[in-house]
C-alpha positions in Angstrom: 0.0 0.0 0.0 1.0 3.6 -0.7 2.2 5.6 2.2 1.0 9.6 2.9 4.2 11.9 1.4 2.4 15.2 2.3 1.0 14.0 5.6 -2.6 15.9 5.3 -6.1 14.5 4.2 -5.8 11.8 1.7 -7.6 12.8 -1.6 -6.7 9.9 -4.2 -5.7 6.6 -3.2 -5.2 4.0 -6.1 -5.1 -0.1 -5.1 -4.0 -2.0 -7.6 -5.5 0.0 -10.4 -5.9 -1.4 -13.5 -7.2 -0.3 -17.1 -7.6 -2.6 -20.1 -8.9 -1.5 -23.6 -9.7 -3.8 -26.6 -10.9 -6.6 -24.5 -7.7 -6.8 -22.3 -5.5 -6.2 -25.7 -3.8 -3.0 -24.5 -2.7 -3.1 -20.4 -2.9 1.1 -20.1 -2.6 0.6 -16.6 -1.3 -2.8 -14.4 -2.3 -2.4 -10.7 -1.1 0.8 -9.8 -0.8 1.6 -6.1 -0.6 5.2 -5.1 -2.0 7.6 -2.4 -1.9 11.6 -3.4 -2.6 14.2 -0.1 -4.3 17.5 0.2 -1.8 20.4 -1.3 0.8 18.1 -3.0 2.8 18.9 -6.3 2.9 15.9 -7.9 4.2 15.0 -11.1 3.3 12.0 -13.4 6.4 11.1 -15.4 7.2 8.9 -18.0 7.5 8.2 -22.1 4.1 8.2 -24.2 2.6 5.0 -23.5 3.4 4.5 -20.0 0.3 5.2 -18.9 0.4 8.7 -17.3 -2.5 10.3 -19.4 -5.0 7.0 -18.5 -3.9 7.8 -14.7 -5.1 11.5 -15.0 -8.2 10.4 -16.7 -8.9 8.2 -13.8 -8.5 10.9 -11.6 -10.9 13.2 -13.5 -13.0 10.7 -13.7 -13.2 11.2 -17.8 -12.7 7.4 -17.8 -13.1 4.7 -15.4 -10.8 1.5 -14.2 -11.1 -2.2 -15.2 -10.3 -3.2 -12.1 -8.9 -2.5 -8.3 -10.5 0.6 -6.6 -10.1 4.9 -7.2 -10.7 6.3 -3.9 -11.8 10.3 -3.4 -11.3 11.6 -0.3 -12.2 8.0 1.4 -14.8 7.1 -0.7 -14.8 5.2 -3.9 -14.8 7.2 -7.0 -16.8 5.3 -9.5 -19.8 4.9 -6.7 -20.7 8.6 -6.5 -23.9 9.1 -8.4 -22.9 12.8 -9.7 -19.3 12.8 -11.3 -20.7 15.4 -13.3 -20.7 17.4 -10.7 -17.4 16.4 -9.3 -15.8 17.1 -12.8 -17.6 20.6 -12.3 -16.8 21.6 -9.2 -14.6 19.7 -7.4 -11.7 19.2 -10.2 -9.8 21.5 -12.4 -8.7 20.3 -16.0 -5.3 22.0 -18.0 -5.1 20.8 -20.8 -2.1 20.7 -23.3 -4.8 22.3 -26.3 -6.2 24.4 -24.4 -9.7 23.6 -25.5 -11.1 27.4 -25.3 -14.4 28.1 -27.7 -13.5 30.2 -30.4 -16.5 32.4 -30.6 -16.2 33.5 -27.2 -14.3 35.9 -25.3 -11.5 35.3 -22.1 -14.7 36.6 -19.8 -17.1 34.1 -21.6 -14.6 31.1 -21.6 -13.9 31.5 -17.7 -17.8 31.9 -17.3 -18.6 28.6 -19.3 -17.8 26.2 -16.1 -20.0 28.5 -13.6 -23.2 27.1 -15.4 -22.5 24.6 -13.2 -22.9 26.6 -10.0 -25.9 28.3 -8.4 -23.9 31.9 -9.4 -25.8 34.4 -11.1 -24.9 36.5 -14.3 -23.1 39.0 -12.1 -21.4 37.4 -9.7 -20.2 35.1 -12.9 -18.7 38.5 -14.9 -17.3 39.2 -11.3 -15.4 35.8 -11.3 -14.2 35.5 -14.2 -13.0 39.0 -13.7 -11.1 38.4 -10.8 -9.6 34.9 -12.0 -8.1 36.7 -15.1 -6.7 39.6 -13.1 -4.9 37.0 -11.2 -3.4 35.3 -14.4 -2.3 38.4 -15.3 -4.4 38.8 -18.2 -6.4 42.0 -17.3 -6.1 43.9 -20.4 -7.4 40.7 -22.6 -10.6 40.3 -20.7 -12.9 40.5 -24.6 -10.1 39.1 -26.6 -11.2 35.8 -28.5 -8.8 33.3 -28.4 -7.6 33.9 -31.8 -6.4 37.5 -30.5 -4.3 35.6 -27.7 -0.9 34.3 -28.0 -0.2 30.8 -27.1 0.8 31.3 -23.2 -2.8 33.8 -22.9 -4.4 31.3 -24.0 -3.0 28.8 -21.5 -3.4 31.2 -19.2 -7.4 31.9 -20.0 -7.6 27.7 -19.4 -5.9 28.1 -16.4 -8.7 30.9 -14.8 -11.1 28.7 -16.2 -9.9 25.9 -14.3 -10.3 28.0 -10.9 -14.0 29.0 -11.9 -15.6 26.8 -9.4 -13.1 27.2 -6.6 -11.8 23.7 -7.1 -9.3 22.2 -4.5 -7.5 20.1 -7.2 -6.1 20.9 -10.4 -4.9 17.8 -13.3 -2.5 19.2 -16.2 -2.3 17.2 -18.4 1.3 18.6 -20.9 -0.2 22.1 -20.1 3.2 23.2 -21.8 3.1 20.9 -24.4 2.7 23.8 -27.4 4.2 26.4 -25.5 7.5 27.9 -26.4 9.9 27.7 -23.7 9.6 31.5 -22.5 5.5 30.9 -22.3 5.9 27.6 -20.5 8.2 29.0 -18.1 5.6 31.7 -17.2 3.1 28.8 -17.2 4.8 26.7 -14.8 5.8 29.7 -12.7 2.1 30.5 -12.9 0.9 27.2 -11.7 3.4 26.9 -8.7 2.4 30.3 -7.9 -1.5 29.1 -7.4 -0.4 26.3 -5.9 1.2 27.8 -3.2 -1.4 30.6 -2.4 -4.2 28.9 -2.7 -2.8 25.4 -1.4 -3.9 23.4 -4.4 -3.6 19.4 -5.3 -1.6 19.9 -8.5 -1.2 16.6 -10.5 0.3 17.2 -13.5 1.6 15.1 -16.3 4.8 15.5 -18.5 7.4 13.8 -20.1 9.8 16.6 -19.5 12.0 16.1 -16.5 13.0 19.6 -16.6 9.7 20.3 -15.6 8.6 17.2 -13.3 11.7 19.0 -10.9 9.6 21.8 -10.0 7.2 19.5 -8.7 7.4 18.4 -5.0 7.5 14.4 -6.2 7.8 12.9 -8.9 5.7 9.0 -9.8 7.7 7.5 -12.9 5.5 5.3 -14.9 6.7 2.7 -17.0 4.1 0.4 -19.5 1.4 1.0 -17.0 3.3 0.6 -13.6 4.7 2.9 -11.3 8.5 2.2 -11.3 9.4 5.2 -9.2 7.6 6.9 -6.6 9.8 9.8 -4.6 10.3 13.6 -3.5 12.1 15.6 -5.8 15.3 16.5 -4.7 15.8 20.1 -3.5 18.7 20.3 -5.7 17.0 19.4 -8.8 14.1 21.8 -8.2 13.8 25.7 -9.1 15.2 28.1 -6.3 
């Protein structure tokens, strides 16, 4: 069994985990063991293949396992009758494209998760407001996305992400189609929030460069964890 790294409340706890696609064809995932805490950096490490994506599905509950159990904060994952809900409002998603709508503005694409929440139409424009002042992106609140550069974009996705005041955030390559100027600013962005707001960051990479600035790193290997550790303080950014 997994032991506690962070020593706060548990939020995910994976026994022996699996996923199987293709009627058992394709392993994704081989009875992965893991327990994540309240306000950890983790990050999910490892070449493409390996598994690292299908574990942050899991987590988001975009997909569900074959076998062995997902726990949420003590309870099982799959057994809650509202993941919709959770996905809403309990979970953050970065993604590595983004996945802002075209036709709409910053403001609108923050706003489009609060549809979720009993917030009116003010309170929303307030929000969304206030979540892109704290990206930095103040002066781009009616920009469409086309208007953005890459890293404005990210960080619009990022904002969005907060909408609903969730306690855990999943990246999965946020920095993937960044340059390495904009995913520096990224990355400095997401520890930032991290910190302040004493997030559960999970996010997946295949760059070691950037799994350092993460507080521990799980290296997955053809759908097993083959490493599971602190980063070393040397390794990570001052």
């Amino acid at each position: 069994m997994a032991t506690s790294h962070a020593g706060g409340e548990c939020v995910f706890e994976a026994i022996t985990l699996k996923k199987e696609y293709d009627d058992g064809q394709v392993q994704a995932l081989r009875g992965v063991d893991f327990r994540i805490d309240a306000g950890e950096f983790v990050a999910l490490v490892g070449p493409s293949g390996s598994g690292k994506s299908t574990l942050l599905q899991m987590l988001g509950a975009l997909d569900h396992p074959s076998g062995g159990s997902l726990l949420y904060r003590g309870a099982p994952l799959a057994e809650r009758a509202d993941l919709a809900a959770y996905r809403a409002l309990e979970i953050g998603f970065i993604f590595q494209a983004f996945h802002l709508l075209p036709t709409f503005t910053a403001m609108e694409n923050v706003q489009i998760p609060m549809f979720e929440s009993p917030r009116g139409a003010a309170e929303r424009k307030e929000r969304a407001r206030e979540l892109l002042k704290s990206v930095g992106l103040e002066p781009r609140l009616h920009h469409f996305p086309s208007k953005l550069s890459g890293g404005e974009r990210q960080r619009v996705a990022i904002a969005r992400s907060l909408a609903n005041g969730a306690s855990v955030l999943l990246a999965d390559e946020p920095t993937g189609n960044l340059d390495s100027e904009n995913a520096g600013v990224i990355l400095d962005l997401l520890e930032r929030l991290h910190r302040e707001q004493n997030l559960t960051l999970v996010l997946v990479t295949h760059d070691m460069g950037i799994a350092a600035r993460a507080t521990r790193r799980i290296e997955m290997r053809d759908g097993r964890i083959v490493s599971d550790r602190p980063t070393e303080p040397s390794l990570a950014n001052p």
